[in-house]
LUMMISE-740053 format. One record per atom (N, C-alpha, C, CB): residue in one letter; x, y, z. Coordinates in steps of 0.1 Angstrom, whole numbers, plus 5000, padded with zeros to 4 digits. Each point is the difference from the previous one (the first is absolute). Glycine has a CB too. Example, Ala and Ser with C-alpha at 12.3 -4.5 7.8 and 13.67 -1.06 7.14 Angstrom:
<recs>
a513249435078a499150125000a500950125000a498149885012s501550234981s500950115000s499250115008s501249944978
</recs>
This chain:
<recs>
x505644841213x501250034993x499850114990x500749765002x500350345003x499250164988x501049934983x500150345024x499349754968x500249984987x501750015000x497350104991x503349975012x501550005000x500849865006x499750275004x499749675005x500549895005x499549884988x499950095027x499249904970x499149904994x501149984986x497050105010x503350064985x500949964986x501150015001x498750064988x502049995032x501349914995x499949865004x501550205002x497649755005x500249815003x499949954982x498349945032x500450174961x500049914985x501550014992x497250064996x503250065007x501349974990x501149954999x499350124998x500649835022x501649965003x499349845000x501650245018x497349714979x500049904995x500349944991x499250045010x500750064979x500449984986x501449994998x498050114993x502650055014x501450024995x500749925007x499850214994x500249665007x501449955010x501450054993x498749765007x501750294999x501750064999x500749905008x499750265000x500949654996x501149925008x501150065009x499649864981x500450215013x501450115004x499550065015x500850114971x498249985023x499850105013x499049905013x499950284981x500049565015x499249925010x501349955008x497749934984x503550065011x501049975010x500450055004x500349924997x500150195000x500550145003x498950065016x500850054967x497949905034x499250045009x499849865011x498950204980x501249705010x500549875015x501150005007x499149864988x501950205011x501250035010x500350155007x501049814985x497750265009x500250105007x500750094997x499649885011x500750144978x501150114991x499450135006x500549864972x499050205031x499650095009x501250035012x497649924994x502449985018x500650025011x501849974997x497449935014x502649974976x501550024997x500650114993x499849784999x499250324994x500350094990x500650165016x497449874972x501750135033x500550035016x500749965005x498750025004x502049874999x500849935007x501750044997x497749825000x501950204983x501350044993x499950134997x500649794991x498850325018x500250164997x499350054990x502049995006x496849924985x499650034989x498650065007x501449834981x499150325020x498650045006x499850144990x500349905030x498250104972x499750104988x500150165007x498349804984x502650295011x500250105003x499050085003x501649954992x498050215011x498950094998x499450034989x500850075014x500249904974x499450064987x500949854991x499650365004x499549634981x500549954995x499449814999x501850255006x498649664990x498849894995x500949905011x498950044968x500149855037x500249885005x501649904998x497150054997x503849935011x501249914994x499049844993x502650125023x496549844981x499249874995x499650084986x499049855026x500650244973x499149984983x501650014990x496950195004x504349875001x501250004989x500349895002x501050214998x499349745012x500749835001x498949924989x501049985033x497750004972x499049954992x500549974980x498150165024x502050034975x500250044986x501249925000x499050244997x501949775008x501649934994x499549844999x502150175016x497449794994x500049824999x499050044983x499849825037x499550234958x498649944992x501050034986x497050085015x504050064988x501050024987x500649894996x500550195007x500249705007x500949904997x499349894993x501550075019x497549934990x498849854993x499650014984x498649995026x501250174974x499549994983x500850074994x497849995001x503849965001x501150064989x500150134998x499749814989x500050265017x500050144993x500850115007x497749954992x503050085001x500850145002x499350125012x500849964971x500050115035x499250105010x499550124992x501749955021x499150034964x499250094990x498650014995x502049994996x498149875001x499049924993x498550015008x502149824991x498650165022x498549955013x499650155001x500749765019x500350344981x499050135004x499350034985x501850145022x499049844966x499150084988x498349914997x502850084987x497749825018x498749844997x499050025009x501749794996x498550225017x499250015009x499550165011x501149724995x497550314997x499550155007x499850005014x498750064981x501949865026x500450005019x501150025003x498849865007x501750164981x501949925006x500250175003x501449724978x499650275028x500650165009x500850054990x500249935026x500750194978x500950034991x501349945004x498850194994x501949774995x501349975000x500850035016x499750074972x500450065025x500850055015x499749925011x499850224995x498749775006x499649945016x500549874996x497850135010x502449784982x500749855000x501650045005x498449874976x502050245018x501650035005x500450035008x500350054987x499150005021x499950105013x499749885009x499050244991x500249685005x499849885013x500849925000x498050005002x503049944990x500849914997x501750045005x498049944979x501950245022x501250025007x500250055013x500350014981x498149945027x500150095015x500549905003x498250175007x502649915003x501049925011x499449985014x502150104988x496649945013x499349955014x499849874998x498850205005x500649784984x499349835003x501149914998x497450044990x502249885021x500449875003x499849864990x499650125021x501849844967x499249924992x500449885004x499650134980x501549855026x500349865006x499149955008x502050044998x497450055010x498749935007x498649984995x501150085016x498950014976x498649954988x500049874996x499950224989x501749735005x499949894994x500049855012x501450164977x499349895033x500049895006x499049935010x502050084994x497150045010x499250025005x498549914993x501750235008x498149844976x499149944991x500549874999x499450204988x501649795007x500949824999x499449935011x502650064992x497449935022x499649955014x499149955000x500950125010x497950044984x498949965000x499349874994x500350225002x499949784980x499749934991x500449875006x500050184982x501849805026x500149865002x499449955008x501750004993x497750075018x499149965012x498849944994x500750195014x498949894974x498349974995x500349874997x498850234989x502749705001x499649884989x500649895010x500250124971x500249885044x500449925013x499249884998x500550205017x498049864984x498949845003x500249894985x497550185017x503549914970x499649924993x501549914998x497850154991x503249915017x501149894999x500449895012x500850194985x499549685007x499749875003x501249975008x498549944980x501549975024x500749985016x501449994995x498149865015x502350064974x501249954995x500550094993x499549805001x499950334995x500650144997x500850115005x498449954993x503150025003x500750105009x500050164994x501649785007x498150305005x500450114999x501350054999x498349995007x502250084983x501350034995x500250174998x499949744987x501250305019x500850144998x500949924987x500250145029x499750014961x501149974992x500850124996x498849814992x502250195007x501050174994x500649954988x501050135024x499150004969x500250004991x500650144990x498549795009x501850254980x500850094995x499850024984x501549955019x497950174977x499949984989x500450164992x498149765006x502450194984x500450144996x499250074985x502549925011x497450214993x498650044986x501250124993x496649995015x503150024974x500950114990x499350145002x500649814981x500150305022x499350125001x501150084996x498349955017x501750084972x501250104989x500050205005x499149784972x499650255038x500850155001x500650025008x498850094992x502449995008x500950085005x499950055014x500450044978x498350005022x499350095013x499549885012x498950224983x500849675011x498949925005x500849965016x498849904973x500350155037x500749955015x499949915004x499850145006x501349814997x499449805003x500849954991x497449985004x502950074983x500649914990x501350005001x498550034986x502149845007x501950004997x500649974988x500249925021x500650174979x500949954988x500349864994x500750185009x499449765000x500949854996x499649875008x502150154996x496549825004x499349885011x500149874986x497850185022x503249734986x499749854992x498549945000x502349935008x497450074973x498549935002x500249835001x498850214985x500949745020x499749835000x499149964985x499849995030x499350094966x499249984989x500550034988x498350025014x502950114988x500450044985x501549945000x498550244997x502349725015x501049954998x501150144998x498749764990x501150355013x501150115004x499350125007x501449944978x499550125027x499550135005x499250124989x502249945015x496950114994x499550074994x499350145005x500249804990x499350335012x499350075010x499149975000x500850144999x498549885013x498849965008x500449995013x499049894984x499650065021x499949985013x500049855007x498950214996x501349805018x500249875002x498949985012x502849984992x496349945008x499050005007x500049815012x498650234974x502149825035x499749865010x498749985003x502050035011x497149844989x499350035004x499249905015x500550134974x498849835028x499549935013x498449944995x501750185020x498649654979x498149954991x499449965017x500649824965x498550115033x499449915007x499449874989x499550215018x500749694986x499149894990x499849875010x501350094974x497449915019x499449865008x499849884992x498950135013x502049904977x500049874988x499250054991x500249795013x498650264990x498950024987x499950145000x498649795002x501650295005x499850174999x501650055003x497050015010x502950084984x501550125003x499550114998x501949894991x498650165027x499650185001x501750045003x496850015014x502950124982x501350095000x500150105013x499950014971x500449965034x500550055017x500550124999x500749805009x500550244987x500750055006x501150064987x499249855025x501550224975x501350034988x500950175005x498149874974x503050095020x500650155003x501049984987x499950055031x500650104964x500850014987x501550035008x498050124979x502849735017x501550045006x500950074987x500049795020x500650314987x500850094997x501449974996x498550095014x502749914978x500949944998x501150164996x498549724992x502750195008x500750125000x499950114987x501549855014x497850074972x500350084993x498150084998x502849844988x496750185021x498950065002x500050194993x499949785024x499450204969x499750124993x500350165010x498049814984x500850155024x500250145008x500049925018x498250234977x502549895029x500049955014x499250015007x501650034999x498049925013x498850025003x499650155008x500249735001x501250305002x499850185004x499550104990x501949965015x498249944977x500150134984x498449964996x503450004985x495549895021x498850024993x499350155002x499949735003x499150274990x499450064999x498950085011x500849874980x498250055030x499550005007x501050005014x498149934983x501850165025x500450065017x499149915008x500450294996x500549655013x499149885008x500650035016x499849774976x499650245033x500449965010x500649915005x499050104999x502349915007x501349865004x499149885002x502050145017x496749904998x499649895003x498849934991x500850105021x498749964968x498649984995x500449874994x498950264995x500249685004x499949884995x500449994982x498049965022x501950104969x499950074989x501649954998x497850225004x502949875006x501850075001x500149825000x500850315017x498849664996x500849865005x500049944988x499449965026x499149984963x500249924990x500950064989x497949905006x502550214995x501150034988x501349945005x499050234992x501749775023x501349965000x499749845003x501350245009x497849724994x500249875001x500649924986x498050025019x502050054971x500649934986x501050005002x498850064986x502450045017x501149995004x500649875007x499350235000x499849695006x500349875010x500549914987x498050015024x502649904979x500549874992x498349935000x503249965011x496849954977x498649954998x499549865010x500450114975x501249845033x499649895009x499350105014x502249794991x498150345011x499550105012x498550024993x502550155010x497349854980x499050064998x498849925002x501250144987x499249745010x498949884995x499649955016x501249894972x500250135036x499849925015x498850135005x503049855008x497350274993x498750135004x498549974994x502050204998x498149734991x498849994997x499349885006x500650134982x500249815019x499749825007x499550045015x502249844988x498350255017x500150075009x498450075008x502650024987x497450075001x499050075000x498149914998x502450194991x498149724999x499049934997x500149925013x499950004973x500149935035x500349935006x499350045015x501949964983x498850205020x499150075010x498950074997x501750015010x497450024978x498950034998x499149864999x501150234988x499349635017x499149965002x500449864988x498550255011x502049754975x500149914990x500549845010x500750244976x498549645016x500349895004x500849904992x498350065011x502449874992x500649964988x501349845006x499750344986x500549595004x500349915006x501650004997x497549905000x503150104990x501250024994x500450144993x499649764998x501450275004x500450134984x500949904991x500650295014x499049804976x500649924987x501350084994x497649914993x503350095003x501550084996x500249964990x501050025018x499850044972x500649914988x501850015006x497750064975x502949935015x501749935006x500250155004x501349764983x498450395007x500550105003x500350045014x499250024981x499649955024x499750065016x500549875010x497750174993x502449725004x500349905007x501150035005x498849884989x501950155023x501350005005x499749985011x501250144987x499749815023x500149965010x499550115011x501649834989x498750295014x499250085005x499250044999x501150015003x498249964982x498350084998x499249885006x500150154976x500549735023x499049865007x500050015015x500649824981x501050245025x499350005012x499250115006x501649885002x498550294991x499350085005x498849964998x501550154997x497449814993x499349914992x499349895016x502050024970x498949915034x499549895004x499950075019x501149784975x499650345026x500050075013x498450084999x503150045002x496549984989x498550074997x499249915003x500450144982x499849705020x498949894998x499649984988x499150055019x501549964970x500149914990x501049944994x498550094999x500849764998x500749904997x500150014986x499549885019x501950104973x500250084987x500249884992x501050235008x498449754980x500149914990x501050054984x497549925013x503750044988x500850084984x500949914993x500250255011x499749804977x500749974994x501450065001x498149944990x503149985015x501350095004x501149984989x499649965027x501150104967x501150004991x501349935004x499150204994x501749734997x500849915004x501250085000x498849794992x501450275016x501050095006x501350015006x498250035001x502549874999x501149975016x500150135006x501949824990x498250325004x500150145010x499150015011x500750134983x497849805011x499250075008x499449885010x499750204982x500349685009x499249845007x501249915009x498149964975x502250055033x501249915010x499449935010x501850184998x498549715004x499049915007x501349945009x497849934979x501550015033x500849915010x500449854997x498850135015x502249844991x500649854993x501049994991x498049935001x502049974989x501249974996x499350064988x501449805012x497550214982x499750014989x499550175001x499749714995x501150335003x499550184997x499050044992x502150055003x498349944983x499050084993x499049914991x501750194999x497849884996x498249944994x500649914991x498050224999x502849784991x500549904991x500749885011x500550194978x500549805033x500649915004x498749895011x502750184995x496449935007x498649945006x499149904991x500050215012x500049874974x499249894990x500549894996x499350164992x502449805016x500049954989x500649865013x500350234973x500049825038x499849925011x499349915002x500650135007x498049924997x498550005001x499149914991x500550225006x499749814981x499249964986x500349845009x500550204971x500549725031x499449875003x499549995013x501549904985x498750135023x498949995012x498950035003x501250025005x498150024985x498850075003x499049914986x501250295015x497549684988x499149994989x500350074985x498749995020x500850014970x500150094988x498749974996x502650004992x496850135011x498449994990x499950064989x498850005017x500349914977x499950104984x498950034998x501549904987x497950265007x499150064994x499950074991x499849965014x499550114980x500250134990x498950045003x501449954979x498750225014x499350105001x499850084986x500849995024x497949974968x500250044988x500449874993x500550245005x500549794986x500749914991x501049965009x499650094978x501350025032x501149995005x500049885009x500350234997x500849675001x500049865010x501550075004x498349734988x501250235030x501049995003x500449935014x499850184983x501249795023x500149945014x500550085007x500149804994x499650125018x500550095017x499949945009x499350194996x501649855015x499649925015x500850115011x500049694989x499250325021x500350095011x500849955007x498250095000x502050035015x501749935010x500050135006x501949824984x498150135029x500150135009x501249995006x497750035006x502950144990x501450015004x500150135005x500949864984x500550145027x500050125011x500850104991x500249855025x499450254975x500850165000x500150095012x499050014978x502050035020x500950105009x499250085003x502050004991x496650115005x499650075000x498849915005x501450174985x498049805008x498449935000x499849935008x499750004982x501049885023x500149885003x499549914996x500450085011x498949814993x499549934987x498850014994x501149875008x499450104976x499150044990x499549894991x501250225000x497749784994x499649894991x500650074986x497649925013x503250004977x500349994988x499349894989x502050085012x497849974980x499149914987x501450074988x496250025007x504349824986x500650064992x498749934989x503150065011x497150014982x499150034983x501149934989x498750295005x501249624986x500850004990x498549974986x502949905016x498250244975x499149974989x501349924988x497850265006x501349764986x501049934986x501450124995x497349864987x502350295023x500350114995x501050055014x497550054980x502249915029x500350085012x500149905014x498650224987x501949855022x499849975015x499650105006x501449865001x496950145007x499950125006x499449975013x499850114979x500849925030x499650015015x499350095005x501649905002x497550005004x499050105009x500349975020x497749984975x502150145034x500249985009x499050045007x502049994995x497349965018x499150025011x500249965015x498849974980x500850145025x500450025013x498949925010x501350234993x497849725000x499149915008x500449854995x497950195003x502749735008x500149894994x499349914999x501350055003x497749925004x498749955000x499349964987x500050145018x500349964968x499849994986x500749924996x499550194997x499749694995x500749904990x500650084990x498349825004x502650134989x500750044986x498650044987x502549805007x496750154994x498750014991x499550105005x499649794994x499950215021x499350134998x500850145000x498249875010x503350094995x500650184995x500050054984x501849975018x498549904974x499750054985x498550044996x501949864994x497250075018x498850044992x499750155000x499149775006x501350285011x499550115006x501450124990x498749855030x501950124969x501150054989x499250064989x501849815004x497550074989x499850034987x498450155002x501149664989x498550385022x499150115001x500650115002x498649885007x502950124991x500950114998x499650124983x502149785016x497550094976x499550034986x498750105002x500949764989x498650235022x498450104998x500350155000x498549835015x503150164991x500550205002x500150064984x501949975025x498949944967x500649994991x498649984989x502449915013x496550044985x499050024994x499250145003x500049744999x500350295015x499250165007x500350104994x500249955020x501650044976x500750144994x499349994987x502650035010x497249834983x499750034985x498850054998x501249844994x497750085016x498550055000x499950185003x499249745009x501950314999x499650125003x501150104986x499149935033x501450014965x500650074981x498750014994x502549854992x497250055001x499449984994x498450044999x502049875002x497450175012x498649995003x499950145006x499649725004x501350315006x500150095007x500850125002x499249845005x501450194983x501150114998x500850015008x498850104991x501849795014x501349985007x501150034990x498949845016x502250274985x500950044991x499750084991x500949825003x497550244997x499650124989x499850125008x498749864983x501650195029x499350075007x500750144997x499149805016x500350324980x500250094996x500750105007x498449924989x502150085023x500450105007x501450015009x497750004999x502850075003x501450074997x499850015017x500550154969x498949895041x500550015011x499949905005x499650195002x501249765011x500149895008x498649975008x502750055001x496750015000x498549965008x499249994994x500350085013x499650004974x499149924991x499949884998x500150144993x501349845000x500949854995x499149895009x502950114997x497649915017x499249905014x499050004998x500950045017x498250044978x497950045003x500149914985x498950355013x501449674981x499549924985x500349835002x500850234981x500349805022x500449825006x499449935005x501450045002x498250055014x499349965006x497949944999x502650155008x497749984981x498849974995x499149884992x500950215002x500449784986x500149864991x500149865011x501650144979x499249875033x500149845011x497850065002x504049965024x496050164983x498749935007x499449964989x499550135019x500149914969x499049964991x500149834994x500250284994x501249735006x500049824996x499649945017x502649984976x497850075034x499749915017x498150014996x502650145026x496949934966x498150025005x499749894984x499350365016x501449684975x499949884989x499849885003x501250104989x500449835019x500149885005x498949925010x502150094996x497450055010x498649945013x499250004995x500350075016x499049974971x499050044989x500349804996x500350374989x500749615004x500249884992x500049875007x501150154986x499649835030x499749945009x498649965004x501850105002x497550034997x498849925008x498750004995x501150065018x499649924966x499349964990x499649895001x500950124990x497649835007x500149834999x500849964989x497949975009x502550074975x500649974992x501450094995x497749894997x502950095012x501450035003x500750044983x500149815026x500350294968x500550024988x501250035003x498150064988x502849945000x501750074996x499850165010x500549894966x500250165037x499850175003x499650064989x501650025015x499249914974x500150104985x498550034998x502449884985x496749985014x498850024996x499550125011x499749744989x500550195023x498850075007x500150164999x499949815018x501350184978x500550204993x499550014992x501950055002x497549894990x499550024985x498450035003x502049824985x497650085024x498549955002x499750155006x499949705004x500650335003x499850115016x499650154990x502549885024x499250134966x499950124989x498849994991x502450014999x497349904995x498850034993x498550025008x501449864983x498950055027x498650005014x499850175000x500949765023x499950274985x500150165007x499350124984x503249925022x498050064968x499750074990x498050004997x503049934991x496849925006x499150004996x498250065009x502049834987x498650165026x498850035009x499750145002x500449805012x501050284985x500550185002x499050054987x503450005009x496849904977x499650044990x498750014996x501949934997x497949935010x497949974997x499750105008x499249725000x501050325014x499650075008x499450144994x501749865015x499450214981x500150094996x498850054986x502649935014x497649954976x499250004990x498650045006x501449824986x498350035023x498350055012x499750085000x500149925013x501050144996x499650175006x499350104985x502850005020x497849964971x500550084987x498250034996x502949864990x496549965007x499149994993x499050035014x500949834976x499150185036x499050065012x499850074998x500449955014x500850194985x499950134997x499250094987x502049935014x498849984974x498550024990x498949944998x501250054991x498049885018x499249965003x499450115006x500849804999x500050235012x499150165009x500050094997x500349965015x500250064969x499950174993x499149964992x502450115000x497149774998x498650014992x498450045007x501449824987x498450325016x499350055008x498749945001x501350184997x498049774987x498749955000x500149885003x499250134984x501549815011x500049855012x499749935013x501150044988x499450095019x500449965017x499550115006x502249874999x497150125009x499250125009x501350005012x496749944995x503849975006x500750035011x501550005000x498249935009x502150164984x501749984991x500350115014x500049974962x500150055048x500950065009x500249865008x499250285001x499649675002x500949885008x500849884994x498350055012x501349974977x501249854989x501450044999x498249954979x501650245022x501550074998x500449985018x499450234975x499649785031x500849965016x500149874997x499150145020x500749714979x500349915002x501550014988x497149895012x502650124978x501449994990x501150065014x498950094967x501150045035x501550035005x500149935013x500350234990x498649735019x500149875009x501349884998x497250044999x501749944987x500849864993x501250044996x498049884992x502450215001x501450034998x500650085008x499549984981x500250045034x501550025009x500149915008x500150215001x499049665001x500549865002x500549944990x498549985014x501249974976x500949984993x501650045001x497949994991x502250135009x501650075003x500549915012x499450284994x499649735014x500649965015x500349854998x498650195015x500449704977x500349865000x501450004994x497649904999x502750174989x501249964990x501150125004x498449884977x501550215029x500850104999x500250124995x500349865002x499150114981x500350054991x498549954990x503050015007x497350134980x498949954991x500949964985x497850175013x501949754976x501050074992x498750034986x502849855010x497850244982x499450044987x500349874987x500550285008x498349724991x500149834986x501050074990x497049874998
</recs>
């Protein structure tokens, strides 16, 4: 083994990088290919900027911050420049990496673990004028009125204990800032690029069924989709259940939209038929106590369907499933992993600069987005297949100080090597200490990415 091998097996023993060790167990290589991310004639690798972005998001830092902090980091431009080519493919980066990771954590889920599709919709605030993608007037659910921003559908996977982010597209509404003819970047009709800009234009029950769609034929397994009442209508369950999946939701008490066969039509004249014929079980969830008892009834559209009506101290809320086979208990159970999407948007606010993302063209917008889902999808596989399973929050915290601190010692090493080998009387052989130092410090680069200055 020559001396160059010898000190990178010593260093990449030392430096374990969590990051770039999963990132190399699925092969981030051939998927980086797979989605167009191929490195041109001139100019740096699409893996060392992707790399840079995930280590920005992990250790909180601004794209300002990481180039002035760290003497590897590129210039500015080349982060901008890569974030708005319209060659690469980011929907397949993400879904592609997503596949991977759920393939790897398979051997560790247990028999009575359902695999779950879930959609979902979340709206982020984005105040400029220019910004492509954005609208004037999108109802937030979280702020209780309209406000500008964007509206981001998106597509999870969850196996009860892990949630990876599939899939997403930004739908478009009428009061949309700029049109999509009027962006900025020239795209060919057919390019893949063009097609994800009008697909926003679709109503958000078209959009969510394409991605169900898409995930679906790239291979994703899954036992149920999960809906909340928004999307719940009678034709998204059957397009939905025409894909081969069987759809678990919560449906709105509606008479316009819920009409059932028999004497008893709508969801109220059903509850209230029913309530003595059937069992009444009681449970709670949390503090919340509440009762319920299921009843399978025919619709015009569906045909027959399983119903769980819900009563709280507060409400009546029905849930409906197209497999009837499911007891009343387990649709609420499998219901309640509707909540992991809804913890995903917060973790990726919060951890992953979901809703901070600095850029004004529509392809960027995608690349940064896209960027924040993979980094929380390689977090989640990081924290999974952990023997001691933490919050995300921590393992964000643990990972940022990890990364920081190994870039830093590293670096110091090098520091005190190097004056070590300018002390001429000391060392008869200060050319080879100065070869082994830059040895050791362009592996180093290569384990972490990056170096940073203490």
């Amino acid at each position: 083994m020559g001396m160059d091998n010898s000190i990178e097996f010593a260093v990449r023993g030392v430096l374990k990088n969590p990051i770039l060790s999963v990132l190399r167990e699925i092969n981030i290589a051939k998927i980086l290919i797979q989605s167009n991310f191929i490195k041109r004639e001139i100019g740096i690798a699409p893996f060392q900027i992707i790399l840079h972005f995930i280590y920005m998001l992990v250790m909180n830092k601004r794209q300002s911050a990481f180039v002035k902090q760290s003497g590897d980091a590129y210039g500015k431009d080349t982060y901008y420049r890569f974030v708005k080519d319209t060659r690469y493919n980011w929907r397949k980066l993400l879904v592609l990496s997503a596949m991977a990771l759920i393939k790897r954590i398979r051997p560790l889920q247990k028999e009575g673990d359902h695999r779950l599709l879930i959609i979902d919709d979340t709206v982020e605030p984005k105040r400029g004028k220019q910004i492509e993608g954005s609208c004037k007037r999108i109802y937030s659910n979280k702020e209780h009125r309209t406000i500008n921003g964007i509206n981001i559908v998106s597509l999870n996977y969850t196996d009860t204990h892990s949630t990876f982010q599939l899939d997403f597209s930004l739908r478009l509404n009428d009061s949309r800032r700029r049109e999509v003819a009027d962006f900025t970047n020239i795209l060919h009709h057919k390019s893949n690029a063009h097609k994800r800009r009008i697909e926003g234009l679709d109503g958000k029950n078209i959009i969510a069924l394409n991605m169900v769609n898409r995930a679906l034929n790239q291979g994703v397994e899954a036992d149920y989709l999960l809906v909340d009442s928004w999307y719940a209508k009678p034709d998204f369950i059957t397009q939905a259940s025409e894909l081969g999946m069987p759809v678990i939701a919560r449906i709105a008490n509606n008479v316009r939209i819920w009409n059932f066969k028999g004497n008893h039509k709508t969801l109220d004249a059903l509850h209230t038929a029913r309530q003595s014929q059937h069992r009444i079980h009681k449970s709670h969830y949390g503090k919340i106590h509440y009762t319920y008892f299921d009843t399978v009834v025919e619709h015009v559209k569906l045909g027959k369907v399983k119903l769980v009506f819900l009563r709280t101290h507060k409400e009546l809320l029905v849930f409906i499933s197209t497999h009837l086979a499911l007891s009343g208990r387990e649709i609420i159970d499998i219901y309640k992993k509707r909540w992991n999407i809804e913890q995903g948007y917060k973790d990726l606010r919060e951890y992953f600069g979901l809703g901070r993302e600095e850029n004004r063209l529509y392809e960027a917008l995608i690349a940064r987005i896209t960027l924040s889902m993979f980094t929380y999808n390689v977090l989640t596989y990081i924290n999974r297949m952990k023997h001691e399973p933490q919050t995300l929050g921590q393992l964000f915290r643990n990972l940022e100080c990890e990364l920081e601190a190994l870039a830093i010692s590293m670096q110091l090493f090098l520091q005190i090597l190097t004056n070590i080998a300018n002390i001429s009387d000391n060392l008869k052989t200060n050319k080879e200490l100065r070869q082994i130092i830059a040895i050791i410090g362009a592996y180093t680069k290569k384990e972490l990415g990056f170096m940073c200055e203490s």
